[in-house]
N, C-alpha and C positions, 0 to 999 in steps of 0.2 A: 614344494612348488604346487601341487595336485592343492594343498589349504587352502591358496591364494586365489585360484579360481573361484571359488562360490562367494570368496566375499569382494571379489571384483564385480561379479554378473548381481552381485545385491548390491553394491553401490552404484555403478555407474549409469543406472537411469536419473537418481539424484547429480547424480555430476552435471548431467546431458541436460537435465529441466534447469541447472541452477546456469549451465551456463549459455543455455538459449536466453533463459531472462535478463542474465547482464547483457546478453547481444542486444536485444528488445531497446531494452530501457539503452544503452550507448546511441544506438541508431535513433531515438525518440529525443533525447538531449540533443543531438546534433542537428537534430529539423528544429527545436521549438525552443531549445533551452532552459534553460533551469526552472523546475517546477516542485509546486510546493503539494504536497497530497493532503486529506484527508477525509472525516467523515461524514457521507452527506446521507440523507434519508429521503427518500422514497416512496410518498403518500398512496400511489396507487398499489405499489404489491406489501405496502405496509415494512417495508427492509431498509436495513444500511449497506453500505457499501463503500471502498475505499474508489478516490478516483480525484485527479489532478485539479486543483482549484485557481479560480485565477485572481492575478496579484493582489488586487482590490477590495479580494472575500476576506471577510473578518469572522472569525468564529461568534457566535450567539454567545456571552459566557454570562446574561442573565439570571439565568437560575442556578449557577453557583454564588452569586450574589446573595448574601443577606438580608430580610427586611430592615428596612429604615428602623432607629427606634421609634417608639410614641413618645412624643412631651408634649 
């Protein structure tokens, strides 16, 4: 029993953050509804960052595009 203690008091800060965040996000679907994430940038601090987009944003996927050929 006396094992089970240290590797409780080392997990269950991870328990407690993983399970605040489900609460988070349950409460945030139930105000706003299903939302699609991803990554946007940030011209003034120069960063990305993850953050809920809305229905109508399309990702840029030009520059995985290939040039045209020449003929």
């Amino acid at each position: 029993m006396f094992a089970r203690l240290p590797i409780f008091l080392l997990l269950s800060p991870f328990a407690l953050v993983f399970l605040y965040a489900a609460w988070h996000e349950i409460g945030r679907f139930k105000r706003e509804g299903m939302s699609s994430y991803g990554l946007s940038y940030d011209p003034e601090t120069d960063s990305t960052y993850i953050t809920a987009q809305a229905p109508d944003d399309t990702p840029d996927t030009t520059q995985d595009k290939p040039a045209p050929p020449q003929t």
